[in-house]
C-alpha positions, 0 to 999 in steps of 0.5 A: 380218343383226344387223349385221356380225356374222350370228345366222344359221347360215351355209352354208360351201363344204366343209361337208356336206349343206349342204341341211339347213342351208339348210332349217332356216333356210328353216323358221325364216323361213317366217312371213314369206313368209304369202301370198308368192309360191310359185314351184312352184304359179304357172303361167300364169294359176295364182298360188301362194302360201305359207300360215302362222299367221295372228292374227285377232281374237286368235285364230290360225289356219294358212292353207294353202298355196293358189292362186289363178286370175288373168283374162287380159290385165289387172291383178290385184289379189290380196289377204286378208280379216282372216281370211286368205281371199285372192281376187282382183279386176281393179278395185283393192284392197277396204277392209278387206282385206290387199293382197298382190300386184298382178300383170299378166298377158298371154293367157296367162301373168303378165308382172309383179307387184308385192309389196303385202305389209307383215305388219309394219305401222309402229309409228308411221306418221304421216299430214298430211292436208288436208280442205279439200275437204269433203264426204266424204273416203275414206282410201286403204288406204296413207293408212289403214296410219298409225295417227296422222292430222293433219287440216288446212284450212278446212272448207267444210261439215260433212266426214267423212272415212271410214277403211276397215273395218279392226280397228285404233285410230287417234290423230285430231288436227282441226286444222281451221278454219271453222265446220263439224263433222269427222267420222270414220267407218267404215260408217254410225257415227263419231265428231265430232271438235272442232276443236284437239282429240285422239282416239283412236279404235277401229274394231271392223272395223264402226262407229268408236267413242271408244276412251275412252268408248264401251265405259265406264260414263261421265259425259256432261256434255250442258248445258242440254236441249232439245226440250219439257218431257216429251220432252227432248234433249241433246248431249254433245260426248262422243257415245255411240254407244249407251246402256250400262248404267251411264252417266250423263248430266247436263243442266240442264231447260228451263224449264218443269217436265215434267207426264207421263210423259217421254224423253231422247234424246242426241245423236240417239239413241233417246228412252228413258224417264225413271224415277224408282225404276222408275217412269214420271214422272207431272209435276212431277218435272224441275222447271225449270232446274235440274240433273239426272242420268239413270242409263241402267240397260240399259232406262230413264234413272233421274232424280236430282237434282244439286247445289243445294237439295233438290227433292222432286217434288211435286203441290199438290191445288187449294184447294176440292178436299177430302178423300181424294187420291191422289199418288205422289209424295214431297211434295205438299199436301193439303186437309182440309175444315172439320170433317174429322178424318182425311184418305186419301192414297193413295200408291204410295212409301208402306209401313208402315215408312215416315217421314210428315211433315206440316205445317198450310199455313194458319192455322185456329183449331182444326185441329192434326195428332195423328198421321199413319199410314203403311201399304201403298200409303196414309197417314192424316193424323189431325186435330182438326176444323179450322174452315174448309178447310186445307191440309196438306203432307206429305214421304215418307221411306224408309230403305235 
């Protein structure tokens, strides 16, 4: 009924070949009754049931009209997977699944049942929950229908709480207390939630995951690292349950510059190369303390600088150490000996279009630079013969 007044056609006691009009509605109806009881195929310990369009990961599919054989003297748990495969069990209704009935049944026949169906789940069901108890919590799949939680008490350990493995997105308020971490979780993958704070977050019927950030090319904001200079690791509050290609971590270094090659790994995830334009770092160029970015470009973290004075990676040649050097880096300083006039740097950045820059690092009384000479992988620094050992810094510049 729409209300006093019925959108359905009604069956008067003179009208003629009633039937018709009773099967039209009964046709029109069907969709509700998936999975429903049907009369003409249960019998004994044979349970039947009514097939009809069944949406599943956005496909739709048609069920068949089926049956199902019952065990004997016990209570069964009839139910569906996501994809409309309906069994049965005799210990309780499986995560995950759609429960239908539960039907008790005698030595031979059924005695009752119980109808589980709800096809229209609630638009707004809410659930209050205390996790006060800690340790792991698993949501009932009555509690798991809601799509909005409350999580309350105070926790007594790190809890988490386990949502059956469902495609469904929920809403997670932690109203929590206690210095302990909630964690909601589907499978082995979840997402920590902080206290007083909301999230929403989406199951994928495998792994739960931020429905926000997880399949998003986004910032992660990770604070000052840790771990050792050529091996870092960060944690954002924000947790990644993998590395996509185009997400961008931002840290601060520890304080000691990194002298290798070196890895990042976020919150526990895989320790991944750092690159620079490519290339694995060779040292010097995370310096300390200070802000940095990683571009995760599907294979490897690609360092830039944030903010602040420029810091140009850079390696300084040990005074006494003279003539041809070789330094992939962007800057560094050189030293020319006493009497030389030109001086090799071998450097992988350089092309012959490239921009060389160089300046004297000490004072000589005849040492003067007349031309610097970019080419393929190296640069020449041309000099009048300086009179004793000085040193020469340089900075590589390359267009877009």
């Amino acid at each position: 009924m729409a209300g006093s007044t019925t959108n359905i056609d009604t069956i008067s006691a003179s009208q003629a070949s009633k039937e018709v009009t009773a099967n039209a509605f009964f046709d029109a109806s069907s969709q509700a009754a998936l999975f429903g009881r049907r009369a003409s195929t249960t019998s004994a310990l044979t349970w039947g049931f009514y097939g009809g369009a069944l949406k599943n990961n956005g496909v739709i599919s048609q069920i068949t009209n089926s049956t199902v054989a019952l065990t004997a003297s016990t209570t069964n748990y009839v139910e569906a997977t996501a994809a409309g495969v309906v069994s049965k069990n005799t210990t309780g209704f499986t995560a995950g699944s759609r429960p239908l009935y539960t039907i008790v049944t005698g030595t031979a026949t059924v005695t009752s049942y119980t109808d589980h169906r709800n096809i229209t789940e609630p638009a707004f069901g809410f659930l209050s929950k205390s996790v006060a108890a800690g340790g792991t919590i698993n949501l009932t799949q009555a509690e798991a229908a809601c799509n909005t939680f409350e999580f309350t008490g105070t926790l007594p350990n790190n809890t988490t709480v386990v949502f059956p493995a469902a495609i469904t997105q929920v809403q997670v308020d932690n109203l929590t207390s206690g210095a302990y971490t909630l964690t909601c979780k589907v499978g082995s993958v979840g997402v920590e939630i902080p206290q007083g704070k909301t999230m929403t977050l989406y199951c994928n019927g495998t792994i739960m995951e931020d429905a926000n950030t997880a399949k998003s090319n986004i910032d992660f904001w990770c604070g000052t690292a840790a771990g050792t200079a050529n091996a870092l690791t960060a944690s954002s509050v924000i947790t990644p349950i993998a590395y996509s290609a185009g997400q961008r971590f931002y840290f601060k270094s520890s304080a000691s510059p990194n002298t290798g090659a070196s890895t990042l790994a976020v919150n526990g995830l895989a320790a991944t190369a750092i690159q620079q334009n490519g290339a694995a770092l060779t040292g010097g160029e995370i310096a300390a303390s200070l802000w940095y970015g990683a571009l995760y470009d599907g294979a490897a973290f690609q360092l830039f600088r944030v903010g602040g004075d420029l810091a140009y990676p850079h390696t300084i040649i040990t005074p006494g150490t003279t003539g041809a050097a070789t330094i992939h880096k962007p800057a560094g300083r050189v030293n020319a000996a006493a009497a030389a006039t030109s001086l090799v740097v071998t450097n992988s950045l350089v092309t012959a279009n490239s921009h060389i820059f160089c300046n004297l690092a000490t004072n000589d009384a005849t040492a003067a630079i007349l031309s610097v000479v970019p080419g393929s992988g190296s640069f020449t620094i041309n000099l009048t013969a300086p009179t004793a050992e000085t040193a020469i810094d340089f900075l590589v510049v390359n267009g877009v």
